[in-house]
MIKETOR-665143 format. One record per residue: residue number from 1; chain; x, y, z of N, C-alpha, C in turn. Coordinates in nm, 2 decimals, decimal comma, always signed. Atoms other than C-alpha are relative to their C-alpha. Last residue first. Layout:
! residues N
[NUM "A" [X Y Z] [X Y Z] [X Y Z]]
...
***
This chain:
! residues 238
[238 "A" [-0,04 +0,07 -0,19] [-2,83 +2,89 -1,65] [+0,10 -0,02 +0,06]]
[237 "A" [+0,10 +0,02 -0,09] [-2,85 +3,00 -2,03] [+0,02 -0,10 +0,13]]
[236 "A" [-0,05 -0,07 -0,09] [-2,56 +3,01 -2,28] [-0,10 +0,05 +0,11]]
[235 "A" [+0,00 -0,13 -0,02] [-2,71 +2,82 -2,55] [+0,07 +0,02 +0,15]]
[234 "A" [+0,13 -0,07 -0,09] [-2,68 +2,44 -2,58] [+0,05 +0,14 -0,01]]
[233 "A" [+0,15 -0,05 +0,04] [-2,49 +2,33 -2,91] [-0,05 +0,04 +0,12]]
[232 "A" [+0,00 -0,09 +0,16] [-2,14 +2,30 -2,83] [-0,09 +0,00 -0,02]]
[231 "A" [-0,06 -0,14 -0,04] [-2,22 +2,18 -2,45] [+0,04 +0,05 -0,11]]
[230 "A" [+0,16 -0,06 -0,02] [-2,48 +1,90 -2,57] [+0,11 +0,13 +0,04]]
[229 "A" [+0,04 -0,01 -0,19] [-2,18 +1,71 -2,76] [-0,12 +0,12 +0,00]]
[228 "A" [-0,07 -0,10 -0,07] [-2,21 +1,64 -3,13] [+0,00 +0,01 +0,14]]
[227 "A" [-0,14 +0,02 -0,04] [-2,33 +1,36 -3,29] [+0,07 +0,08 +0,03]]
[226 "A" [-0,09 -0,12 +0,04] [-2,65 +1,54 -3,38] [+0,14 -0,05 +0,01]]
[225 "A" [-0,01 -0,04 +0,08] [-2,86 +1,24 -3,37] [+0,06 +0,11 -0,08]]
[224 "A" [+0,01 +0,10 +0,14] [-2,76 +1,01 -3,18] [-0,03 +0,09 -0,08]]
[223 "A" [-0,16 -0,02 +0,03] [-2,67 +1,31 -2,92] [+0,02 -0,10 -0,10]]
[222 "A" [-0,10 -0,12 +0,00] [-3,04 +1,42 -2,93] [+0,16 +0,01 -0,07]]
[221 "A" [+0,12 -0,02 +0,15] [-3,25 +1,06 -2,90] [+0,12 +0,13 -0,10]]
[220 "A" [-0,05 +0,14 +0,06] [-3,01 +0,97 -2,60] [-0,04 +0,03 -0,18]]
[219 "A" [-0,14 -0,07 +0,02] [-3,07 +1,36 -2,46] [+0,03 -0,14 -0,08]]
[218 "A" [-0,02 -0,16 +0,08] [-3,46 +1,31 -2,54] [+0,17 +0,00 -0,02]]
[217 "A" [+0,02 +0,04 +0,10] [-3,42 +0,95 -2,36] [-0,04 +0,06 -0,07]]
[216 "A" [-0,13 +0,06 +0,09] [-3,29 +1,08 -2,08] [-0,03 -0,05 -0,11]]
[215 "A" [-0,09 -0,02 +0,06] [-3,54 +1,34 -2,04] [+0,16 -0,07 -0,02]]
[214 "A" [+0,04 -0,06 +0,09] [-3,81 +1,12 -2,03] [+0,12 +0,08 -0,07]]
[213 "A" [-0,01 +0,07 +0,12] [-3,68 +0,88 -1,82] [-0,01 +0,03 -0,13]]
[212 "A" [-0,15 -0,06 +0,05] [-3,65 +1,17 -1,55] [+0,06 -0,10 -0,10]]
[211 "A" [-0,01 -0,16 +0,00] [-4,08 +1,19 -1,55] [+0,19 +0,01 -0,06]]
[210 "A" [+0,02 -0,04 +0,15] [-4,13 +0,83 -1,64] [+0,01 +0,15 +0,01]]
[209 "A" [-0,07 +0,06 +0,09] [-3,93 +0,71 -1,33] [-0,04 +0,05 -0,15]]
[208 "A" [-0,13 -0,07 +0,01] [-4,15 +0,99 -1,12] [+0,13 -0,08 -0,10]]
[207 "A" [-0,01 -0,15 +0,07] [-4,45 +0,87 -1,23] [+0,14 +0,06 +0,00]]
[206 "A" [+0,06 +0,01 +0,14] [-4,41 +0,49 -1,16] [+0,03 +0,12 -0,03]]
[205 "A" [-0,09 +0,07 +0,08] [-4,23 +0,57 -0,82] [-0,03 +0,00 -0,15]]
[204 "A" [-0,07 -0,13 -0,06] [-4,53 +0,82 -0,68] [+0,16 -0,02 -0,08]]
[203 "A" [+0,05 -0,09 +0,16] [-4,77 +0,53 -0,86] [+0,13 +0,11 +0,01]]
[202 "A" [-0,09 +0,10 +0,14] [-4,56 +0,26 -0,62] [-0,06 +0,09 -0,13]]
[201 "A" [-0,13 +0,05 +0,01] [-4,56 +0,47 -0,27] [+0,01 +0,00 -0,18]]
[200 "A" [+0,01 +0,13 +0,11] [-4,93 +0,60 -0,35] [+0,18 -0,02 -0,02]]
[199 "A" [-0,08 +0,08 -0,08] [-4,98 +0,84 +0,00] [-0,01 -0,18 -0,09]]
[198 "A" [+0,11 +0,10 -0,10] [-5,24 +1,05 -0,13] [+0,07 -0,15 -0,02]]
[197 "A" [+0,11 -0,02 -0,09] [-5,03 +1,35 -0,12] [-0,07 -0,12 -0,01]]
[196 "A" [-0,03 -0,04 -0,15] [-4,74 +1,17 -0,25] [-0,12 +0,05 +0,07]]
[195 "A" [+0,00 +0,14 -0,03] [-4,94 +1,02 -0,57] [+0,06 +0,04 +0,10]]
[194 "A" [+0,07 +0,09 +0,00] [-5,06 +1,38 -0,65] [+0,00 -0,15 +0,06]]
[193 "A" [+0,05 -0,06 -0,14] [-4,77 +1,54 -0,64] [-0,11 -0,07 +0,03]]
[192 "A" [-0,06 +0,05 -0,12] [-4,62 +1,25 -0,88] [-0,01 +0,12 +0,14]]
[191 "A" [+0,04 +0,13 -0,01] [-4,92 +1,37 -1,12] [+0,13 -0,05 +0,12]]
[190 "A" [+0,08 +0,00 -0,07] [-4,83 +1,74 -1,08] [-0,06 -0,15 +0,02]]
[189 "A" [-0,03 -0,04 -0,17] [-4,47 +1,71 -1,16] [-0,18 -0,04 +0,05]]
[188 "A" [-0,07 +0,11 -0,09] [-4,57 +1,49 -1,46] [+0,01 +0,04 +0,10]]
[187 "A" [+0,06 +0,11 -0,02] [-4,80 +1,73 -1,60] [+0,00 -0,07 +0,09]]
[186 "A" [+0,11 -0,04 -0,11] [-4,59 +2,04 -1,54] [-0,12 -0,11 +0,03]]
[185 "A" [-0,09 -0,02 -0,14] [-4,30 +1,90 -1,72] [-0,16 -0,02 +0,12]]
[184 "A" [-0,02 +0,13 -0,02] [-4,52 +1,79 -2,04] [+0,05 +0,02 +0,17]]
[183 "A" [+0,17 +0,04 +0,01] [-4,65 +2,12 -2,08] [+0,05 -0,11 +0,06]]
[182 "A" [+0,02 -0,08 -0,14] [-4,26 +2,23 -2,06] [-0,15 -0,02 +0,07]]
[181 "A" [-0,10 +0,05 -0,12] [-4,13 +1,98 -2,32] [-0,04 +0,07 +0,17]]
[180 "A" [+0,09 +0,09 -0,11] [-4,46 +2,04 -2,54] [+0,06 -0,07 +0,13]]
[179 "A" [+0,14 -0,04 -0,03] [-4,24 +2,10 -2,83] [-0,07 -0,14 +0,08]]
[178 "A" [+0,10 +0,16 +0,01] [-3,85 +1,96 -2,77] [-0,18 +0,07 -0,01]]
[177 "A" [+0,04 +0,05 +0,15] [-3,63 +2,26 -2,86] [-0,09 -0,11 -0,03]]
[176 "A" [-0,04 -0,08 +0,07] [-3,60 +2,51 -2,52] [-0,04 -0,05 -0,16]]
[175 "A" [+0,10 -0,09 -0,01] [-3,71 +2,29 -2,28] [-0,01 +0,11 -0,09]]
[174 "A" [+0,09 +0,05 +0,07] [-3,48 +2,04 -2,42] [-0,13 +0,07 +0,04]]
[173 "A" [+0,00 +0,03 +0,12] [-3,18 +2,23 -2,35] [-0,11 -0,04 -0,09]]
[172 "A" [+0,06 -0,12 +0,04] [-3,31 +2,34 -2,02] [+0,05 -0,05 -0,15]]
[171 "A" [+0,12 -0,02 +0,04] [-3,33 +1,99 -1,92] [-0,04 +0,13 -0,07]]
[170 "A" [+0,03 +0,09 +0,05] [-2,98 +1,91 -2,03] [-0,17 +0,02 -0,03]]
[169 "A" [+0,00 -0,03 +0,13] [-2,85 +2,17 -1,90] [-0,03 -0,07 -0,11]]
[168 "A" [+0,09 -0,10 +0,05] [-2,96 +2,10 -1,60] [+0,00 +0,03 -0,13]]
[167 "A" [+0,08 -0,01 +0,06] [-2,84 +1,74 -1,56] [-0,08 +0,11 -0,04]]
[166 "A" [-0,03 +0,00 +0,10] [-2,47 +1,83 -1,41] [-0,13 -0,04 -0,16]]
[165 "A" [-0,07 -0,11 +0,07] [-2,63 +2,00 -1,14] [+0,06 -0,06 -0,20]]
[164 "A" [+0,13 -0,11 +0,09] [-2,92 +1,79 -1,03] [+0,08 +0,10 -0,06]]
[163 "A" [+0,02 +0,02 +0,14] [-2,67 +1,53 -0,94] [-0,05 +0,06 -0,09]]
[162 "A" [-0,14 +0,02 +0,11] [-2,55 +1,66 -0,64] [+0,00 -0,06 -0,10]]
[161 "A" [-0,08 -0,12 +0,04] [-2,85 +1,71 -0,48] [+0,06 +0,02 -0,10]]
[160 "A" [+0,08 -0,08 +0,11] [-2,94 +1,36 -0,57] [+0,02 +0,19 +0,01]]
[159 "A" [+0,00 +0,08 +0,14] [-2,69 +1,24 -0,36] [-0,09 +0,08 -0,11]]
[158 "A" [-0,10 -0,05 +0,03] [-2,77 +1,48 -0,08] [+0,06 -0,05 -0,14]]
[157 "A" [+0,01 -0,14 +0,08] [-3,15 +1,38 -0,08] [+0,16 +0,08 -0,01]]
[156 "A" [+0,08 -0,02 +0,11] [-3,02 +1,03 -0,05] [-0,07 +0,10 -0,06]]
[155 "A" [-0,18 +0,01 +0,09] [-2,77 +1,09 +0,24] [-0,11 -0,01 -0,14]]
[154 "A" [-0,09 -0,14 +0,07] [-3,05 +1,30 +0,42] [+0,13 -0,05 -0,09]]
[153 "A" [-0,13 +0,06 +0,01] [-3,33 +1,02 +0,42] [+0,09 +0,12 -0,06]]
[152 "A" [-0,05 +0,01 -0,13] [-3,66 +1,19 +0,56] [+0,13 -0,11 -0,02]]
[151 "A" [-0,04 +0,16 -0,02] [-3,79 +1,10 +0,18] [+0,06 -0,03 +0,09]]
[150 "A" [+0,11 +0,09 -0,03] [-3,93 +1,42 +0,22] [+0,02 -0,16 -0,02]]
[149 "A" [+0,04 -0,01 -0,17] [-3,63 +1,57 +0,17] [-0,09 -0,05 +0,06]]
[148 "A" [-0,09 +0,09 -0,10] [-3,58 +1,44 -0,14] [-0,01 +0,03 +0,14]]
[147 "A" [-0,03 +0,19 -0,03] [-3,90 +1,51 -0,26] [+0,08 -0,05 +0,09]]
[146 "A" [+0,08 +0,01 -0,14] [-3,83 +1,91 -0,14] [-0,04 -0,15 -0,02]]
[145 "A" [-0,06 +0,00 -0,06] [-3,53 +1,88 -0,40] [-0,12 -0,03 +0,11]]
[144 "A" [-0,05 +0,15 -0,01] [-3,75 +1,72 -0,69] [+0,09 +0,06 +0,15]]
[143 "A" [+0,09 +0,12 +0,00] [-3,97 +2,06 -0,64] [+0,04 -0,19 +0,03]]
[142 "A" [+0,02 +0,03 -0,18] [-3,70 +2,29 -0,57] [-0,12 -0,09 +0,00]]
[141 "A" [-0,15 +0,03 -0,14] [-3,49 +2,21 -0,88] [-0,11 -0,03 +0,11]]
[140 "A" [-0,04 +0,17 -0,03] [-3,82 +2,19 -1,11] [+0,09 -0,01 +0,08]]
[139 "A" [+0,16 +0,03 -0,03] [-3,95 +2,55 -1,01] [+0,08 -0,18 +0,01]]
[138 "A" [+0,01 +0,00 -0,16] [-3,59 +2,68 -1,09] [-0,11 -0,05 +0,11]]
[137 "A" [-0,14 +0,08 -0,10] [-3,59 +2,52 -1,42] [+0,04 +0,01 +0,13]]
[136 "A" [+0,02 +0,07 +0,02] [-3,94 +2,69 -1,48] [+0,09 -0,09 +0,02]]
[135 "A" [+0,06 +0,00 -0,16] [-3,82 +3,02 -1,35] [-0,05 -0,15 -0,02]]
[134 "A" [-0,09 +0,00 -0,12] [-3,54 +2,99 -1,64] [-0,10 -0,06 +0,18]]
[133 "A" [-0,04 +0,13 -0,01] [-3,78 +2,87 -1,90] [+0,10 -0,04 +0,14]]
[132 "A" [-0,14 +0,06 +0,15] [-3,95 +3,14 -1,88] [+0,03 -0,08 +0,08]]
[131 "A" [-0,10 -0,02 -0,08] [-4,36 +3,16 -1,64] [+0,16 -0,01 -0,12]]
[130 "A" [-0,09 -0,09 +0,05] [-4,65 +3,23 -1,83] [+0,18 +0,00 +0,05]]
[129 "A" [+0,05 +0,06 +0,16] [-4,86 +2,98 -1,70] [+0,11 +0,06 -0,07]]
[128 "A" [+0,07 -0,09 +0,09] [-4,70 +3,11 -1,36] [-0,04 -0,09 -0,07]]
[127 "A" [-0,05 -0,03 +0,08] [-4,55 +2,88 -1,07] [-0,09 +0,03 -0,17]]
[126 "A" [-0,09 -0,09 +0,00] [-4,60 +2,90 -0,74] [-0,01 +0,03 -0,16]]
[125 "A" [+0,04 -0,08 -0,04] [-4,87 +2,63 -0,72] [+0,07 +0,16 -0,08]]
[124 "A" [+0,06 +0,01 +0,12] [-4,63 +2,38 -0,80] [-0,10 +0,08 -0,04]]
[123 "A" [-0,14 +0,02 +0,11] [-4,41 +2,46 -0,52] [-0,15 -0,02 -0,16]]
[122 "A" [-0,01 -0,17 +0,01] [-4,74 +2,57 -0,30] [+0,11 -0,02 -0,13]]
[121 "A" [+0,11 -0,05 +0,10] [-4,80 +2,17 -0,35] [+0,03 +0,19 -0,05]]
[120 "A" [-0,03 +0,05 +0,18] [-4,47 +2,10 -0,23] [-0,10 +0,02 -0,07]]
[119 "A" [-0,12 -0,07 +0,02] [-4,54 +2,32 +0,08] [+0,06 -0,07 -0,16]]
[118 "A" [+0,07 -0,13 +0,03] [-4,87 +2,14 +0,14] [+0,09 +0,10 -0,06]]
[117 "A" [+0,10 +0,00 +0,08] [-4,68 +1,81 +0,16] [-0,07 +0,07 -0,10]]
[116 "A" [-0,05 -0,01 +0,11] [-4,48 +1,92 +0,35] [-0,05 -0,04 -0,10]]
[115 "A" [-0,12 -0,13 +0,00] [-4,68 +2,01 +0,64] [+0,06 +0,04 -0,15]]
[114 "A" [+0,10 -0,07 +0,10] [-4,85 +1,69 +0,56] [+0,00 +0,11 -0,05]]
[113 "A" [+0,12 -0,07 -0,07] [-4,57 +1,56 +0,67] [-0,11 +0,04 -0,09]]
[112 "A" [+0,03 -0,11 -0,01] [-4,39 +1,26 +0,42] [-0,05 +0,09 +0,08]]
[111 "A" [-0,03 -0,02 -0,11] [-4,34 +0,91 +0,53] [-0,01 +0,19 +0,03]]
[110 "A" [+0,02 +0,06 -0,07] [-4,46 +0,72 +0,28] [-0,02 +0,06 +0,13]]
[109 "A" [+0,15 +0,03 -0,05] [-4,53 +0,91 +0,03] [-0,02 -0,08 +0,05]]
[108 "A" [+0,05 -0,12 -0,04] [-4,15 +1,05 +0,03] [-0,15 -0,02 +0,04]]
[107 "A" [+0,02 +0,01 -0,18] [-4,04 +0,68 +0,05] [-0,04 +0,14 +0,03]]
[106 "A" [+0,07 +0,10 -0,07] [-4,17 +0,62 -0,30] [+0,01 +0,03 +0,16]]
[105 "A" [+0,11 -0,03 +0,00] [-4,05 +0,98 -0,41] [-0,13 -0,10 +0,04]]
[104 "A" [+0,06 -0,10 -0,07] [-3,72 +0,91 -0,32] [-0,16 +0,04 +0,02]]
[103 "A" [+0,01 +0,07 -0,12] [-3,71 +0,57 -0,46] [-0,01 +0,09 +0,09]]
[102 "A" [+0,12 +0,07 -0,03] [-3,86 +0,74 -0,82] [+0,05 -0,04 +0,13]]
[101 "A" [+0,07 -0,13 -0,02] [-3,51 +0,99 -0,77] [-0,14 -0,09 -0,01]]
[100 "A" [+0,02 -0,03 -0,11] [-3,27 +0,75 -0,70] [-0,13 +0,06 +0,05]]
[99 "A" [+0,00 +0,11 -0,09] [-3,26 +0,50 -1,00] [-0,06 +0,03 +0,13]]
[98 "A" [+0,08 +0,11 +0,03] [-3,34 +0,74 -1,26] [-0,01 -0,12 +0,09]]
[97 "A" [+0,14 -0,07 -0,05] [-3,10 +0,97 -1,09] [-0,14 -0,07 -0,04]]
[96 "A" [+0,04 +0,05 -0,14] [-2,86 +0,70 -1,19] [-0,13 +0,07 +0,07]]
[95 "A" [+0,05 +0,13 -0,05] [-2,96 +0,70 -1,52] [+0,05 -0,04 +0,14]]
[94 "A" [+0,17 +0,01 +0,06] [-2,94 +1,08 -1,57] [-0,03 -0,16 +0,03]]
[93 "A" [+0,05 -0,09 -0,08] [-2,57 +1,10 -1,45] [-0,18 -0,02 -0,01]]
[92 "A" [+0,02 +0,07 -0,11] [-2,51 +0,83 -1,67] [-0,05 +0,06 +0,13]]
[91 "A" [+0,10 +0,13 +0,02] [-2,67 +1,00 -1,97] [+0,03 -0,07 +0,14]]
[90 "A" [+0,09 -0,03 -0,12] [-2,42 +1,33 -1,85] [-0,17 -0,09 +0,00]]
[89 "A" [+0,01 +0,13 -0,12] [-2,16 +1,13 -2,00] [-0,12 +0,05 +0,10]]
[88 "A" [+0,09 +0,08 +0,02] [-2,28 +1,24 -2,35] [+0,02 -0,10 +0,13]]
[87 "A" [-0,02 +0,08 +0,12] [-2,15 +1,58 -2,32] [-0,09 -0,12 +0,06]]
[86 "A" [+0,11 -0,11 +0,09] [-2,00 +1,75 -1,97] [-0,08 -0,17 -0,15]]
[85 "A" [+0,04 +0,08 +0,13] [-1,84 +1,60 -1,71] [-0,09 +0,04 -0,07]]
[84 "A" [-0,06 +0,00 +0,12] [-1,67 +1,84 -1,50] [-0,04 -0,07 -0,07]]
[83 "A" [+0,01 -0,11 +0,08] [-1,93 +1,98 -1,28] [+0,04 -0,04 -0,13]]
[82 "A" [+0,10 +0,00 +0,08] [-2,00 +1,56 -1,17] [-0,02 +0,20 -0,08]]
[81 "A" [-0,05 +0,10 +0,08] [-1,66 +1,62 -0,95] [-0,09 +0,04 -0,14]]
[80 "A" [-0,13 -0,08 +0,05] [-1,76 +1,94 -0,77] [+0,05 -0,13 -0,11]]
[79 "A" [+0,01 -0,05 +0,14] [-2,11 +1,78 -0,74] [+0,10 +0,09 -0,03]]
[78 "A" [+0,09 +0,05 +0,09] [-2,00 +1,52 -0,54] [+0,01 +0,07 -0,13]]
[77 "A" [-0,08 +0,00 +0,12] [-1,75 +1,70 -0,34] [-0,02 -0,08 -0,08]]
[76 "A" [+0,03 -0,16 +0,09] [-2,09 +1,84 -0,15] [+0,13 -0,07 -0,04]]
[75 "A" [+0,02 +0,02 +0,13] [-2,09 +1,44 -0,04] [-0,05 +0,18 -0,11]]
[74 "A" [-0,12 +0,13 +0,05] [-1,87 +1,43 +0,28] [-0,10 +0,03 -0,12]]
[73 "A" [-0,17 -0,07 +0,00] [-2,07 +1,80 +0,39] [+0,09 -0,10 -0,08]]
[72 "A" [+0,02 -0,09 +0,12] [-2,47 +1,70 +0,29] [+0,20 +0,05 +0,03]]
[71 "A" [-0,01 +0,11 +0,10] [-2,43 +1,31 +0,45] [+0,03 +0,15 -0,06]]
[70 "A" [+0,10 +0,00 +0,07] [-2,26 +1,52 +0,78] [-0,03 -0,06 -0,10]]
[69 "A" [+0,05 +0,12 +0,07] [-1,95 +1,46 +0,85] [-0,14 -0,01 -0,02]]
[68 "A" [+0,08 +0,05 -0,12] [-1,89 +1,78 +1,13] [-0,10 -0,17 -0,09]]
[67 "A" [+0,15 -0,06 +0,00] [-1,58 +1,82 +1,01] [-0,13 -0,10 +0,06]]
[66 "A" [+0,12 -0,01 +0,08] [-1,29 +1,68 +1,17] [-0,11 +0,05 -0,05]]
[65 "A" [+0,13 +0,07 -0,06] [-1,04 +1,92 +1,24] [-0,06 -0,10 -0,11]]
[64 "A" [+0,16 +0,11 +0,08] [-0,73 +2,06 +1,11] [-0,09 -0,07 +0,17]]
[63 "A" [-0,02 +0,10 -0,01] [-0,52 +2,39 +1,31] [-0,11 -0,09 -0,11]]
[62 "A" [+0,08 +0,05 -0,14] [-0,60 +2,73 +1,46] [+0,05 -0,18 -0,04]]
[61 "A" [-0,01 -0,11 -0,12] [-0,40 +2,99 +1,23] [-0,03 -0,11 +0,12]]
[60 "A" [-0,17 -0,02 +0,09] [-0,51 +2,85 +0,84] [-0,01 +0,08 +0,18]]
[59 "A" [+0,03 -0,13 -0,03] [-0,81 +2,64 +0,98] [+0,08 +0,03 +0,02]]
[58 "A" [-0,09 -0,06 -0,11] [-0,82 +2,30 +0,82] [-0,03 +0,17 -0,05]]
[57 "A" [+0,01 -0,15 +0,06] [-1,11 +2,10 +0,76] [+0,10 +0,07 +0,07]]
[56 "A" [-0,04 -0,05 -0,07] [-1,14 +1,67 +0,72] [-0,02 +0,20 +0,02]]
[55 "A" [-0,01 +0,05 -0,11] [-1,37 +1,46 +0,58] [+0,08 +0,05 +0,12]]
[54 "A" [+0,09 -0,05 -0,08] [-1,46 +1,72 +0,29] [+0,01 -0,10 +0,17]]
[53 "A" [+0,13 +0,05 -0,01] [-1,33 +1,51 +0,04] [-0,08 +0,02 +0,09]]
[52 "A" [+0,04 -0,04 +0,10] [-1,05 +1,76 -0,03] [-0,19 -0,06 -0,05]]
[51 "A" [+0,06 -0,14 +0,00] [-0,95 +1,79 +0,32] [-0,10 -0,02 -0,13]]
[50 "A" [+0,11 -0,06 -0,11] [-0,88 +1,39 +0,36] [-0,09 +0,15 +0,00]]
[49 "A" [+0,10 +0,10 +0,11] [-0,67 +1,42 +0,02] [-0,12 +0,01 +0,11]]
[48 "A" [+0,04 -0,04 +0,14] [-0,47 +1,68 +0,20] [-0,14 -0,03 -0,09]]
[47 "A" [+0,10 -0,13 -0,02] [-0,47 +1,57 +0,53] [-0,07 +0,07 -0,13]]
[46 "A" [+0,18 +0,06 -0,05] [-0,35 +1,25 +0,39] [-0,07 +0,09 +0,05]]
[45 "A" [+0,04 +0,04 +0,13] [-0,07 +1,47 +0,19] [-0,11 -0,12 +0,05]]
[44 "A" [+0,03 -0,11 +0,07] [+0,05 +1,64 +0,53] [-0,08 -0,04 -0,14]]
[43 "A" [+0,13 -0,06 -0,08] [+0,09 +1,31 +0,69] [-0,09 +0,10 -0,05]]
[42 "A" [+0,12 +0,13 +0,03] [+0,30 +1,15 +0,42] [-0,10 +0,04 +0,09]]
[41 "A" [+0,02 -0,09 +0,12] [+0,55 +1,48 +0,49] [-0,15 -0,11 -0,08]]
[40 "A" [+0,09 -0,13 -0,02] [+0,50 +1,44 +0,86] [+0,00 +0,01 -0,16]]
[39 "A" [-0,03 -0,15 +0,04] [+0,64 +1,08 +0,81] [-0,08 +0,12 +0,00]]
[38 "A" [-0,02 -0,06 +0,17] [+0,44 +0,80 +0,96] [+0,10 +0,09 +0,03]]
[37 "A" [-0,09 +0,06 +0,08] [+0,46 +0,59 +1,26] [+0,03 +0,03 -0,16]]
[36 "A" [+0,03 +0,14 +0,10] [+0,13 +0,64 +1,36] [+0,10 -0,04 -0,09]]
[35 "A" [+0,09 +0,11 -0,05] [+0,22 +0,80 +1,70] [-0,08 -0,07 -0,11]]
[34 "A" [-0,09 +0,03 -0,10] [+0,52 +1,05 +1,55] [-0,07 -0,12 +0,06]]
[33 "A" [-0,08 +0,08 +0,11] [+0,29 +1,16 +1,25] [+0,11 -0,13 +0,13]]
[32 "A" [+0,12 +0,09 +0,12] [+0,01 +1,27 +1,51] [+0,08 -0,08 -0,10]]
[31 "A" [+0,05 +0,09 -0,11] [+0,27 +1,43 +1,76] [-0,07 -0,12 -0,08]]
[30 "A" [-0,07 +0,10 -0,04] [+0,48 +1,62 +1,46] [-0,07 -0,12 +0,12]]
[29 "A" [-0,05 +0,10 +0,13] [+0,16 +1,71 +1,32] [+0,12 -0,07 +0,03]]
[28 "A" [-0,09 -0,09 +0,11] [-0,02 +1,87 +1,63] [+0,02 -0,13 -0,07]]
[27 "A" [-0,12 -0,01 -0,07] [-0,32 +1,62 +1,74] [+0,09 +0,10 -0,13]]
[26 "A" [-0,14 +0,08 -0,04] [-0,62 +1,68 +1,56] [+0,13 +0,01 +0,08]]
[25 "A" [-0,13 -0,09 +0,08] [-0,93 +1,88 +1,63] [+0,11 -0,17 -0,02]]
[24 "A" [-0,18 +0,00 -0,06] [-1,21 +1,71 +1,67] [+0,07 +0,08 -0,06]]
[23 "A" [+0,02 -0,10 -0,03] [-1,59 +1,80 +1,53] [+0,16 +0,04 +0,10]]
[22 "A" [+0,07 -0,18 +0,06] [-1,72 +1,55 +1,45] [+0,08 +0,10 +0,07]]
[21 "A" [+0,18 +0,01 +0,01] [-1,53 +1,24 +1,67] [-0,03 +0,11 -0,10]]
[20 "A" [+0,02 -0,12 -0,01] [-1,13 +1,13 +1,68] [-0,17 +0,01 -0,09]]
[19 "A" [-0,12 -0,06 -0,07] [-1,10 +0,83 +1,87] [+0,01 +0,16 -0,03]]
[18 "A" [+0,06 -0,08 -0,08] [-1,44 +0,70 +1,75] [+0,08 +0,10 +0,10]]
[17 "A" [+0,00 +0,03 -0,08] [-1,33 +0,40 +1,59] [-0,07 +0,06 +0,15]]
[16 "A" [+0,11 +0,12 -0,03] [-1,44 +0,53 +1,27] [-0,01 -0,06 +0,10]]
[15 "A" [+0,14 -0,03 -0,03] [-1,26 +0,83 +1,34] [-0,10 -0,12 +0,00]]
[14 "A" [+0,07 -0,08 -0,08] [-0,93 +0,70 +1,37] [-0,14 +0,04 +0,04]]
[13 "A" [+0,02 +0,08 -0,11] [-0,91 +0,48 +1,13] [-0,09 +0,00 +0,14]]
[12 "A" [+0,08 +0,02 -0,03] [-0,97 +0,70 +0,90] [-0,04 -0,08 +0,09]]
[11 "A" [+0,11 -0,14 -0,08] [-0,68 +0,88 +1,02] [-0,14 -0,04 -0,02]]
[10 "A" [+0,03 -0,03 -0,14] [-0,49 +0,52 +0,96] [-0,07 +0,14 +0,05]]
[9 "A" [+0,05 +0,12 -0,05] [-0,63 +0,45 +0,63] [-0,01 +0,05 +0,15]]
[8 "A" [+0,17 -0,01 +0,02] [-0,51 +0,78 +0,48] [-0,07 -0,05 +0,15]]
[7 "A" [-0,02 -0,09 -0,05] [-0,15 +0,74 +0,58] [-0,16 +0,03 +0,03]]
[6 "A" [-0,02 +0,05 -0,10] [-0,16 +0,41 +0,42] [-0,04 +0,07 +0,15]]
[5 "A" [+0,09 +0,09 +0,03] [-0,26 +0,55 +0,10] [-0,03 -0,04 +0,18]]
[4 "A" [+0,12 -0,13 -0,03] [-0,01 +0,83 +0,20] [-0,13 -0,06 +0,04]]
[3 "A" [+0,02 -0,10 -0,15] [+0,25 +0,58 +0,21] [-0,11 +0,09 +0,03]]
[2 "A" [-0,10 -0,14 -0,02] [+0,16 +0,35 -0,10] [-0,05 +0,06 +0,10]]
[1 "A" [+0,08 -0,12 +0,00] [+0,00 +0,00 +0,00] [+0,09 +0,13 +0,00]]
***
């Protein structure tokens, strides 16, 4: 196992054990390197990598800590990754959300308030006849985001967080050249509102799989047929 690799391991060690918790500081660096038998300079480059996935945080003056590991803190370098893929890999991005996003919205009508409920309606509610394409892609974000939250699972509405970025352009692309892409939208949203408020697990799933099935298989349809990527042809919008 290369040193750092190694280096790694043991700080995760650490915390999974429970030695160092949320919200620790670490020992100085000669002390810390000195009691796992590492090099400070192999130390420094697992803090590194540790920093970058959000597991660790250092504070230029006071020292590293763990963070406080949350599902939304270890998976915000999600969508720092998923920025950079552009083109025809944002299909896989789209077929996982295809995976996540009907299971959200099954356990969202399970477990949903009514509270929220009402508040995802206002979401649909909210939004004009007349509304552009822009307030319409903002309308869809917070709509599938308050799902996830209502699926009272925070690593699964973080996941899908993080995926809703590299698929926008995708849907505003086809809001823009697909007729009937935005009629269509408002349909769908409102039928898997519908199957949440009256508490239909498997319709709430059904709808929502044919809602982000749709636009994968618009972008699938799209890049067969332009053979080009979707970032040379989308406009400059969002």
């Amino acid at each position: 196992m290369p040193v750092t690799d190694e280096a790694i391991e043991k700080i995760k060690a650490m915390i999974v054990s429970g030695e160092l918790r949320p919200g620790a500081k670490l020992p100085k660096e000669a002390d810390l390197a000195d009691r796992l038998g590492l090099s400070r300079n192999s130390l420094r480059e697992a803090v590194k990598a540790l920093s970058l996935i959000r597991v660790l945080g250092v504070r230029q003056g006071d020292g590293t800590y763990v963070t406080s590991l949350e599902p939304e803190v270890l998976l915000d370098a999600l969508g720092f990754v998923v920025d950079f893929h552009q083109d025809d890999t944002v299909l896989e991005f789209l077929e996982v959300r295809r995976i996540l996003e009907p299971a959200a919205a099954a356990m969202a009508a399970r477990v949903i308030s009514e509270e929220d409920i009402a508040a995802l309606g206002d979401v649909l509610e909210s939004l004009a006849e007349d509304a552009s394409l822009e307030e319409l892609i903002a309308n869809d974000l917070e709509f599938h985001r308050r799902i996830a939250a209502g699926s009272a699972n925070t690593v699964l509405c973080s996941l899908i967080d993080g995926l809703s970025g590299p698929t926008m352009r995708a849907r505003i692309w086809r809001g823009l050249t697909e007729e009937g892409a935005v009629a269509g939208t408002r349909l769908q949203h409102r039928a898997i509102f519908d199957a949440i408020a009256g508490r239909r697990p498997e319709l709430a799933h059904a709808w929502a799989t044919v809602h982000v099935a749709g636009v994968e298989q618009w972008l699938r349809d799209t890049l067969g047929e332009a053979g080009s990527s979707l970032g040379e042809a989308a406009p400059p919008l969002g």
